[in-house]
C-alpha positions, 0 to 999 in steps of 0.5 A: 747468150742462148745454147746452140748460138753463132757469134759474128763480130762486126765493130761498127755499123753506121749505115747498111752496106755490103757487109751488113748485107753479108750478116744478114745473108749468114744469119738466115742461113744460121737461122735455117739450120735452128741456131741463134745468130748474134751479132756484136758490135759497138753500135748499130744505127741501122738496126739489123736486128730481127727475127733471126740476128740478136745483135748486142752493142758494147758501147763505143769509145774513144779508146781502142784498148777499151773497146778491144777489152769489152769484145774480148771480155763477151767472148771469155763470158759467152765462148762456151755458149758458142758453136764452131769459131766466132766470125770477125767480119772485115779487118777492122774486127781483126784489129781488135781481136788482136787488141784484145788478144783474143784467141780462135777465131775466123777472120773474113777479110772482105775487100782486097788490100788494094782497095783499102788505107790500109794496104798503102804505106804511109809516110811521114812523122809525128803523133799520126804517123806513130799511130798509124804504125801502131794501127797497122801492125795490130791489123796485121796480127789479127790477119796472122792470128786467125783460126781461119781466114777467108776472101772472096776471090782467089785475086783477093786472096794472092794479094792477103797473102803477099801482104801478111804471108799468109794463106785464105780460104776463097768462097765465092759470094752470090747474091739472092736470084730474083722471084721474079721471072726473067723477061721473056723478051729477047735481048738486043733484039727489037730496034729499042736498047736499054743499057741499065747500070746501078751502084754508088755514084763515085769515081771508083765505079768508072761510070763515065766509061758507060757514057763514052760507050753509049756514045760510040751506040748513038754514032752507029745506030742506024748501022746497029739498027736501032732507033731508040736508046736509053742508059740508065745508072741508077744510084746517089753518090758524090759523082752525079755532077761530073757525070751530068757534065760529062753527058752533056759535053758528049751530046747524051742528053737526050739519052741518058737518065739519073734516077737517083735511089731505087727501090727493089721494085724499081730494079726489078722494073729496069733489070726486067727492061734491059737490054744490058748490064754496064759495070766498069767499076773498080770492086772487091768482088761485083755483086751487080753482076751477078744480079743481072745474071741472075735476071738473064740480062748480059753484062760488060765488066771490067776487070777489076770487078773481080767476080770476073775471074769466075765469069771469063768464059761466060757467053753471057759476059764480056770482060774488058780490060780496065780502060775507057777505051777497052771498056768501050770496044767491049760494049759495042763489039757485045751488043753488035754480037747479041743483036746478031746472035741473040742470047746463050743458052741459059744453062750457062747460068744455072750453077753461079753462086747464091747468097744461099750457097756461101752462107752454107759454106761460110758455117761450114769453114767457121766450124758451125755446121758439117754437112754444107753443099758444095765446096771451097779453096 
């Protein structure tokens, strides 16, 4: 490995996801102030590699002490090339920094326990069962091991603590503002609505709850005045037939539209149409949402996206409790606000967590540079 080089462990990459996404972010960042970013992994079949991000594979294997020894033997051969900590991403990379008895590291542990297998205790007996436990206890020794340990969100970080006993650093993840210009037309306003929702197609998202929002529009649209209404959820996953059956047994045929994938134009298109930003799912943090805020685009969230703890007193957002029932009011009732009172001020918006900013902050807390703006907990 090359002087002045940036280490981030991610065990296996099978396909691009939010923490591909993540890495990525970060080594632009590393990449910004004139270090090399060099991810290790096992495999990458997405290959993220570029211009900014060596990655190194290990090769993978069916037995995780051979695995842990492979990691632990790059760090030992390249730990003098390296700035700062060596970033272990999600806890699967803690289990095998603790397999591999790996010693000053930081560990980003990215989704909440209450989302992940492994925060619920498994019963039973047998070889599954010893394994299991087996795995578990080293997952929680990469946790407790950790040089530093960081979430995203304080929610995230009370329940790490619960489980492991253990403090963590909070900084806000963002997203990247669009180049575009948000529209100039004024939301909720003309006698059209576009409601516009875009994520994996699977329960946990809650997708339905739009549907049954959407319907409560239709009944009352000659009271909001509106003649033309459009919800669009755009995204594939396994949901897409149930929630085609749920459309039709809600008579929203004619009102609702799955595109499927869309690609980055596209969102912009649709983010660049709407009206308003539906996300009812269950989340570890809520990337859309901040997308469409970066759009000008007002946004109904549950809850459980937990990027709401940021967001409670946002004029352009209304947080619902998670329920269908509550999701639905919170809908309606912020539609028939804006359509009376149009958008907030966009100022509310001016200082809401980039991509940018929690690069600078992660190298910050991973000891890889001194001098990041703004500040972490």
């Amino acid at each position: 490995m090359n002087r002045k080089s940036v280490a981030i462990v991610y065990p296996h990459i099978g396909e691009y996801g939010g923490i591909e996404r993540n890495i990525k972010a970060l080594s632009e960042s590393i990449a910004a102030r004139g270090l090399q970013c060099v991810l290790v992994c096992y495999y990458d079949y997405v290959g993220l590699a570029n211009e900014s991000l060596r990655v190194v594979q290990l090769g993978d294997h069916w037995n995780p002490f051979v695995k842990a020894k492979r990691v632990r033997k790059w760090i030992d051969e390249n730990r003098d090339s390296m700035i700062g900590l060596p970033l272990f991403f999600g806890c699967k990379a803690g289990f095998y920094a603790a397999m591999g008895k790996i010693n000053s590291y930081a560990l980003h542990y990215t989704d909440p326990p209450s989302l992940l297998s492994v925060a619920r205790k498994k019963s039973g007996f047998g070889l599954a069962a010893v394994r299991s436990k087996i795995s578990n206890r080293f997952r929680k020794q990469g946790v407790i091991g950790a040089d530093r340990r960081i979430t995203m969100t304080k929610r995230n970080a009370r329940e790490l603590a619960s489980l492991y006993r253990c403090n963590f650093d909070v900084i806000y993840q963002g997203g990247v503002p669009s180049l575009r210009s948000p529209s100039s037309n004024p939301r909720c306003q003309d006698r059209s609505m576009r409601w516009f929702s875009i994520c994996r197609l699977a329960d946990s998202k809650h997708l339905d709850w739009i549907l049954h929002a959407g319907r409560r529009i239709v009944d009352a649209k000659e009271r909001l005045g509106i003649d033309d209404f459009r919800i669009t959820i755009g995204g594939k996953g396994p949901s897409l037939a149930s929630l085609q059956q749920v459309t039709y047994k809600l008579g929203m045929n004619d009102y609702v539209d799955f595109p499927g994938f869309l690609n980055d134009e596209e969102v912009e298109t649709h983010f660049h149409n709407s009206d308003l930003s539906l996300v009812p799912g269950r989340q570890g943090f809520g990337l859309p949402v901040l997308e469409s805020l970066y759009r000008r685009v007002p946004v109904v969230l549950s809850r459980e996206s937990r990027v709401s703890e940021i967001l409670e007193s946002n004029p352009w957002v209304r947080v619902s409790e998670h329920n269908v029932e509550s999701f639905v009011n919170a809908a309606y009732e912020f539609t028939l606000q804006l359509r009376n009172d149009g958008t907030p001020s966009a100022e509310s918006l001016h200082d809401l967590p980039t991509e940018s900013k929690w690069g600078e902050q992660m190298g910050a807390a991973c000891g890889w540079w001194s001098d990041a703006r703004g500040t972490f907990s």
